[in-house]
N, C-alpha and C positions, 0 to 999 in steps of 0.2 A: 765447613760442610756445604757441599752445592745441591742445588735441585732443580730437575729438569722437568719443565714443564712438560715436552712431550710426552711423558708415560700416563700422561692422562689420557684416556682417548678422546677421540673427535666423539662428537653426536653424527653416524654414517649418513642419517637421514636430515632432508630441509625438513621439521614442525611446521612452517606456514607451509611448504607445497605441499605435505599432506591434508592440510587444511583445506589448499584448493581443487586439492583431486577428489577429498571427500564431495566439496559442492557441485563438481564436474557430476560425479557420480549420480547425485541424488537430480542433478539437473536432468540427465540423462533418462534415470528410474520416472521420474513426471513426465516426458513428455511419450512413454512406451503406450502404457494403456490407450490413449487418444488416437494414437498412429497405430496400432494396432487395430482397435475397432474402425477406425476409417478405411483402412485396409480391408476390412472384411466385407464393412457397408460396397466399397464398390464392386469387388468382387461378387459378392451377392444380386448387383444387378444385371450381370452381365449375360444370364439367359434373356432378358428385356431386347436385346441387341443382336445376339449370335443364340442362333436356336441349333445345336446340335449336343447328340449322348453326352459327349464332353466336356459340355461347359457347365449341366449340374453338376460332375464330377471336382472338374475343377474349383467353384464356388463352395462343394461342401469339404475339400482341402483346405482353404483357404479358411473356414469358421475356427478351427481350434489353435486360428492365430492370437486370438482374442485371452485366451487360458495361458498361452507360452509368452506373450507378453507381460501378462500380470505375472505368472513363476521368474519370467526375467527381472521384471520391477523390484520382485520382494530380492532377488537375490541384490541387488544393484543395492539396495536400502538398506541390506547385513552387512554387506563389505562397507557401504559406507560410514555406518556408526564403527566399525572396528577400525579403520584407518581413522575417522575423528579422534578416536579414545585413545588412538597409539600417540596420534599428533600431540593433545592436551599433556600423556604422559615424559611426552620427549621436550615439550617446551619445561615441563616439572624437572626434569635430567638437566634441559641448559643451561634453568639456573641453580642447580646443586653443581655443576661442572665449577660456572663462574667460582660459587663460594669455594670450591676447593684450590681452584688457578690461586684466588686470592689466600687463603691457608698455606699453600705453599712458596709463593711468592713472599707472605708475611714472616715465615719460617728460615726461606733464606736470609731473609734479611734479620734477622733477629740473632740467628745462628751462629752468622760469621764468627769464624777461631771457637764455635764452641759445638761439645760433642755431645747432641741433644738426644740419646738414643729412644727415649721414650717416644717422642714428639715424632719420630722418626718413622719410627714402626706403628703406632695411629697414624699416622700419613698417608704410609704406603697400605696398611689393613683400609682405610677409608677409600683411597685410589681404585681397589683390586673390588672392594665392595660394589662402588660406582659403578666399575666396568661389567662386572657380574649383574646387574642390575639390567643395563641397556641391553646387554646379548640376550637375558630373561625374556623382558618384552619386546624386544622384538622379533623372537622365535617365536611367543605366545602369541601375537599376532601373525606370524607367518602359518602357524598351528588353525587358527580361526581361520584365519580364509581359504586354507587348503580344505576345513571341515566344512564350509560350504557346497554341498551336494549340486550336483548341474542337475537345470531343469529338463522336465522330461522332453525327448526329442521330438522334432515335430516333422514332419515324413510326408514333404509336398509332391515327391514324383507318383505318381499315378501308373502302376504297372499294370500290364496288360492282363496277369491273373492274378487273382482274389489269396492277400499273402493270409497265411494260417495264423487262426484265434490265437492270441498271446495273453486273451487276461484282461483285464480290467488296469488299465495302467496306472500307476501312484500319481497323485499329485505332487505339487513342490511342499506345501504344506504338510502334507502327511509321513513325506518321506524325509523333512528335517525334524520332524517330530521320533519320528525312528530312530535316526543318529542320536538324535540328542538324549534319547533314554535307553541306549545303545552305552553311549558313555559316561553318562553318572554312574549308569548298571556296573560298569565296571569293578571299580570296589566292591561292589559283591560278591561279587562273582569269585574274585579275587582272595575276598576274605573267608567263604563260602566251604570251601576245601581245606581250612584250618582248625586244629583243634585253640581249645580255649585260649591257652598263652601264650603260643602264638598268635592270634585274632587281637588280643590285648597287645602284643609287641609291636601288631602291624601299626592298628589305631592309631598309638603313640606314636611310630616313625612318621604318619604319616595326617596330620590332624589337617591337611586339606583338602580329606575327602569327605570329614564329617564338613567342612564348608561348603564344598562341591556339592553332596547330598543336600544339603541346609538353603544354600541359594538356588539351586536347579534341580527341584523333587523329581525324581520322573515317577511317570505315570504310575500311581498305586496300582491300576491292576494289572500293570508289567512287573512291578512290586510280587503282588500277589498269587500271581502265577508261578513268578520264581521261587518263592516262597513255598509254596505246596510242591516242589519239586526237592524242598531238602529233607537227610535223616533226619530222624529226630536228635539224631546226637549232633549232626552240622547245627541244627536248628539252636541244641541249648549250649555250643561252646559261641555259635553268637550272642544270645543273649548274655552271658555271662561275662564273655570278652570284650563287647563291645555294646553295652549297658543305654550307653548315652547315646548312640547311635541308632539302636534297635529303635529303643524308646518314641520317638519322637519320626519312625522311616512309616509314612503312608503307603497302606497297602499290608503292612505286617499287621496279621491279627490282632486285632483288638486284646487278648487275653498273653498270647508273647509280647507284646507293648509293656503290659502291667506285672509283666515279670520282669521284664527286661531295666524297667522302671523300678521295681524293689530293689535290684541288686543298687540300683545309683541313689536310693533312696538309705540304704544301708550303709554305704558309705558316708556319706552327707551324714547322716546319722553321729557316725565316732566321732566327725570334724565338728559337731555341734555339742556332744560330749567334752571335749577340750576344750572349746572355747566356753561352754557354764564352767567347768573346773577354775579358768584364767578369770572370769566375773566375778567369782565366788570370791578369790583371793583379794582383788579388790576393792571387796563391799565393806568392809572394815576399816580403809584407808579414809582420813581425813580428807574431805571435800566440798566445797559448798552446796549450800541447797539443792542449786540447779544442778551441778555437776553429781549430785546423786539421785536426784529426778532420772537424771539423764539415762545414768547408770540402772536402775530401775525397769526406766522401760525398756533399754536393751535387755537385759534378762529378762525382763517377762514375755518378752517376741523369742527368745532364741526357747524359751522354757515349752512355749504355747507352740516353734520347729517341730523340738525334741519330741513331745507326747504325739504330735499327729505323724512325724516319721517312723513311729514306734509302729502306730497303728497301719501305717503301711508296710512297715516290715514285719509284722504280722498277720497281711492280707487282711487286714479288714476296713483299708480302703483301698482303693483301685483305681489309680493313675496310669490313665494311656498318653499324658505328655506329662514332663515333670523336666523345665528351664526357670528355677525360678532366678538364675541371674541373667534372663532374657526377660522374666516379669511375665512367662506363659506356663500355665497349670493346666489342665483338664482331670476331672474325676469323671469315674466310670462309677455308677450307682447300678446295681444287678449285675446280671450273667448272662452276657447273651448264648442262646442255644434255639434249638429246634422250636423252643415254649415262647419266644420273644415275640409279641403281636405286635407292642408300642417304644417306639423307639422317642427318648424327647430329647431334642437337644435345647438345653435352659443356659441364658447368658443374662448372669445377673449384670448389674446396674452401676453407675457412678461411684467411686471410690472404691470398687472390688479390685483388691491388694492377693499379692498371693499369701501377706501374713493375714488376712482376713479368711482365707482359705484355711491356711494351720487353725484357727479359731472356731471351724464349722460352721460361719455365720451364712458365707453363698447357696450352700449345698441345702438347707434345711428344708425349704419347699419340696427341692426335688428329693429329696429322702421319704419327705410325709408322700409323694405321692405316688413313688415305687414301693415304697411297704405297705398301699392297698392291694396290693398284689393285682392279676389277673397279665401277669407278663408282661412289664416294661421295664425297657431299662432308659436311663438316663445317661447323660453326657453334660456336665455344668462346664461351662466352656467360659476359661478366660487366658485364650488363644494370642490376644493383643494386648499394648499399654491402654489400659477405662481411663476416662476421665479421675481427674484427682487420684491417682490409685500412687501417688508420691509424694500429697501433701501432706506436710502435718495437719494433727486433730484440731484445730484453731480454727478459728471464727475466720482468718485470711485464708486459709487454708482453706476454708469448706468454700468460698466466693470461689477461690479462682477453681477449686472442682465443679462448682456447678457451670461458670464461664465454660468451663472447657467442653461441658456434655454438651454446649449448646452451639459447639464446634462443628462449620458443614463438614470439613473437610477431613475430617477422623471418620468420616461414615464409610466412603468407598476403598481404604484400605482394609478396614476393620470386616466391611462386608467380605474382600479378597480372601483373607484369613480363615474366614469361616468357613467361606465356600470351599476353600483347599480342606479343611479338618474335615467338613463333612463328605466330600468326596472320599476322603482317606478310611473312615470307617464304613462307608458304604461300599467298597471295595470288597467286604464282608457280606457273603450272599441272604445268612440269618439277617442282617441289620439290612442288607436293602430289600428287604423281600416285608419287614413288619411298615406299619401303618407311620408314617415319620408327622412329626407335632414340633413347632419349636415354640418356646415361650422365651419373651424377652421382659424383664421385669428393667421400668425405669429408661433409661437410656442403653438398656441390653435388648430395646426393640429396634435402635438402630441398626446393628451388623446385621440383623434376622430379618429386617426387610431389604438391607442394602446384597445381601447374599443372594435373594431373589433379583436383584437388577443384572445378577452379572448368573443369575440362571439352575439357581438351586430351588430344585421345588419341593415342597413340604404337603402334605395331607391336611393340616392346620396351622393356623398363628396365633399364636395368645398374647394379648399384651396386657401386664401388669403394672398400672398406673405406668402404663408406656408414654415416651416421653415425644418421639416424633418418626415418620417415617422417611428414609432414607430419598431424597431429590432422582425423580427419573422413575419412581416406586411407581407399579401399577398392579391391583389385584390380580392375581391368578384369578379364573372360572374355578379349575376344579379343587382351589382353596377355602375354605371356611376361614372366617376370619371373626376374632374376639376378645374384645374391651374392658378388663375390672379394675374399678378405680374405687375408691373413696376421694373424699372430699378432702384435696391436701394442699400442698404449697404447689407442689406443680401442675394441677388440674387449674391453681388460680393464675397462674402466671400463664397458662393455658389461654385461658379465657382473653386475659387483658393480651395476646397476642405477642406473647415475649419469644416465646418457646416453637424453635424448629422454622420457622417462616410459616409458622401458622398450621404444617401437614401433620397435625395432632389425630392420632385415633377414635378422638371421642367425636371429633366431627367428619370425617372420612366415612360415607354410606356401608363402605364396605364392612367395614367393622360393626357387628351386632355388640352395641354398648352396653353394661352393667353396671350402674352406680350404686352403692351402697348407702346408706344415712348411719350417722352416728348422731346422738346428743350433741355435741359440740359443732354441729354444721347449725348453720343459718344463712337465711336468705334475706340479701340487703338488696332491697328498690332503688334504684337510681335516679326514681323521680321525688316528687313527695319534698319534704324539711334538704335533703340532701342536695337537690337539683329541682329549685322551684319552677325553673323553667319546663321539664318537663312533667307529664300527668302522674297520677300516684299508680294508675296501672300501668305505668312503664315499665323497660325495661329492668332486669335482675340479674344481681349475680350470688353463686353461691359463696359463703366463706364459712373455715372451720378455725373455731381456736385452738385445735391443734392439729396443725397441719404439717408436722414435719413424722408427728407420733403413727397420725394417717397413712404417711408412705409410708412407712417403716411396716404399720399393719399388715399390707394386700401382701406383703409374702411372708408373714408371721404361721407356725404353724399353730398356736393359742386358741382356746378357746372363742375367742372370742373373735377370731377369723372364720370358725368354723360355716358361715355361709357361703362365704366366696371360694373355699378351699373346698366344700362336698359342690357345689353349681362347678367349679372347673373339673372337678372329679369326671365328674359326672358325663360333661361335653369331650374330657379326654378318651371316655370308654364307648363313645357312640360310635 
């Protein structure tokens, strides 16, 4: 048997010259803006020089060169990331090529006098795969830069009459922004005009729209507008047929979300039904210790699933996102309607797991303070991976969760995340129209100030033994902002200057602070027997001897929280 190399194809394109067309590109994109404005600066003086009607004329042609250069720059900077990323993926292709040359060169030679038919036809399927691959991207890049929109025109001749009003013209920004939720729209639109099993048939043929939706949202209230424009029976063969999609698409009401979301929660449901059946069977079998520890606590996580999917598929909890093999949950606590004054969006803290969620431990605050009624609803939002929310319950396990809340660099993703969810339900006119509060307990007051860096504004902040605020954070004016802590491990670690680069709440003006006393705090002088060098009125620091029981407290719904939980009532209903 022989093989011919040439049914391989070539790679059509040089990988490095695209690489230096990209730098071409971007070289080109820097030097617009500068020659643009220079261009305008001289023009602009040229009444200084030549005083006649037509040289303001001309000068103020000349200004919106300043706007067409920068719409050029940005085009010039899209084409050139999509030619880098074809280049990166073509040099990835050159050497899958090589290994195949060498596959079938190995082949031949292994071959000779023998009739290797399997070997043969993996050969030729892996060849035809190859080739299918490069025609892929490299159409899908011909696709992107054809979808690059041209910037608005710019119209230097000076006619002698005055051409008729056209409008307010689009920017390059606005009008890529169009296109681009023009076409995620698509599948909607698409699916939109189906009944249910069809909607279901599509989804399935087609699972890179739920990625398409999932990596490029478009605008919830392009969402939401489309949305008020379906039957109501479009409306429930989507939710029906397309569960996981609805679920989790900003813009779709909050209360189709938590529908949309039972049907996938119902499902999930039977598949957690089988798998305790295949546990059950076995819990019987001889194993060691550990290997029935183990067993153990996988049944009691799939057990502690099974009762809160019930509860959702009974409506009586209310999930407006539900990925938990993405590690993102949100619970909806009330009903928003016409009655909804206070809207909270609550992100609890370090080690919030979505099996911690099945257990009801996040939600608990926010439950005690939407069952004091007076119209609020809640959102307990864990949108992104928390700190430690993967490690075991171990003493290693809890170091590197707490390491990790004290990670800068989880704040500006985590903030992105939010700021997307809460845009997604305020797309909801009831929900943007009530009074918005967020409370971040622990290291759940990082996303809630980092969401304000990139421009989300709230009516209030609460932080709950909040652990630091987000790098670049600066108070709103028409924010309220506020501090409840006891005296705990992290108020100490606080102090001693471990925690956040020091942008802690308790010492931020902004924040109006609240400390609580318990029996077990005490106040240690750091002068005095301790530190003879300095006086016995010195300086102090507080410590508690229990101070991990303390944090656990400030979002306890217990009696014995009851001060800090009627004062935050209280500041939520002003």
């Amino acid at each position: 048997m022989s093989a011919d190399f040439g049914v391989i194809p070539e790679i059509p394109v040089d990988a490095a010259a695209l690489g230096r067309l990209a730098e071409e590109l971007r070289a080109k994109a820097a030097f617009l803006p500068d020659a643009g404005s220079a261009v305008v600066a001289r023009w602009d003086g040229l009444e200084a020089v030549y005083e006649a009607p037509e040289a303001a004329a001309a000068a103020a042609k000349m200004r919106p060169l300043t706007v067409v250069a920068a719409d050029v720059c940005e085009a010039l900077l899209r084409a050139a990331d999509i030619v880098d990323h074809l280049s990166d993926d073509l040099l990835w292709l050159t050497m899958r090529r090589r290994g195949l040359v060498e596959h079938v060169a190995e082949f031949a030679r292994a071959a000779r006098g023998i009739d290797d038919r399997d070997r043969s036809v993996e050969l030729t399927r892996e060849i035809e795969g190859f080739a299918a691959d490069v025609d892929e991207r490299i159409d899908q890049a011909r696709g992107d830069l054809a979808a690059i929109p041209l910037p608005p025109t710019w119209e230097i001749a000076i006619p002698d009459a005055a051409a008729p009003p056209l409008g307010p013209r689009l920017t390059w920004a606005v009008r890529s922004e169009e296109i681009a939720t023009e076409l995620v729209m698509a599948p909607l639109l698409a699916l939109a005009g189906s009944g249910t099993s069809r909607v279901a048939r599509l989804v399935a043929a087609h699972p890179e729209w739920a990625d398409l939706l999932r990596e490029h949202p478009p605008a919830p209230d392009a969402v939401r507008t489309w949305w008020d424009t379906l039957s109501p029976a479009a409306a429930t063969a989507l939710i029906d047929g397309a569960p996981a999609l609805v679920g989790a698409l900003g813009g779709v009401p909050p209360l189709a979300r938590v529908a949309a979301n039972r049907v996938t929660a119902r499902s999930r449901l039977g598949e957690v039904e089988a798998e305790l059946a295949a546990w059950e069977r076995l819990r019987g079998e001889g194993a060691s210790a550990d290997l029935q520890a183990d067993r153990r606590a996988a049944l009691d996580d799939l057990l502690a699933e099974r009762d809160y999917l019930a509860q959702v598929v009974r409506g009586d909890v209310s999930l407006v996102l539900y990925q938990p093999d993405a590690n993102r949950l949100v619970e909806m606590i009330g009903t928003p309607g016409t009655g909804t004054q206070r809207v909270l969006t609550y992100v609890p803290g370090t080690f919030t797991s979505v099996d911690s969620f099945y257990r009801g431990e996040p939600q608990k605050i926010a439950r005690w303070l939407v069952g004091q009624g007076d119209g609020m609803v809640a959102f307990v939002w864990k949108g992104t991976e928390f700190p430690g929310d993967n490690e075991p319950q171990v003493a290693s396990g809890q170091l590197r969760g707490i390491g990790e809340a004290n990670d800068q660099i989880r704040a500006h993703p985590a903030g992105v995340d939010l700021a997307r969810f809460v845009a997604d339900v305020r797309s909801d006119s009831e929900i943007a129209q009530a009074r918005q509060i967020a409370c971040g307990y622990s290291w759940g007051l990082v996303p809630v100030t980092s969401s304000e860096v990139v421009g989300v504004h709230y009516d209030a902040v609460h932080s709950l033994a909040g652990a630091w605020v987000a790098e670049g954070w600066r108070p709103r004016l028409a924010t309220a902002y506020t501090h409840w802590s006891y005296t705990d491990f992290l108020s100490m670690a606080q102090d001693a200057g471990w925690v956040g680069g020091g942008r802690n709440p308790d010492t931020i003006p902004a924040f109006e602070s609240h400390l609580y006393e318990r029996p077990s705090d005490m106040v240690v002088p750091l002068g005095g027997d301790l530190a003879p060098f300095l006086t016995p009125e010195g300086p102090s620091v507080r410590i508690s001897l229990s101070p991990f029981e303390n944090h656990q407290l400030i979002v306890a719904t217990s009696q014995e929280n009851a001060p800090v939980l009627n004062s935050l009532l209280r500041e939520m209903l002003r």
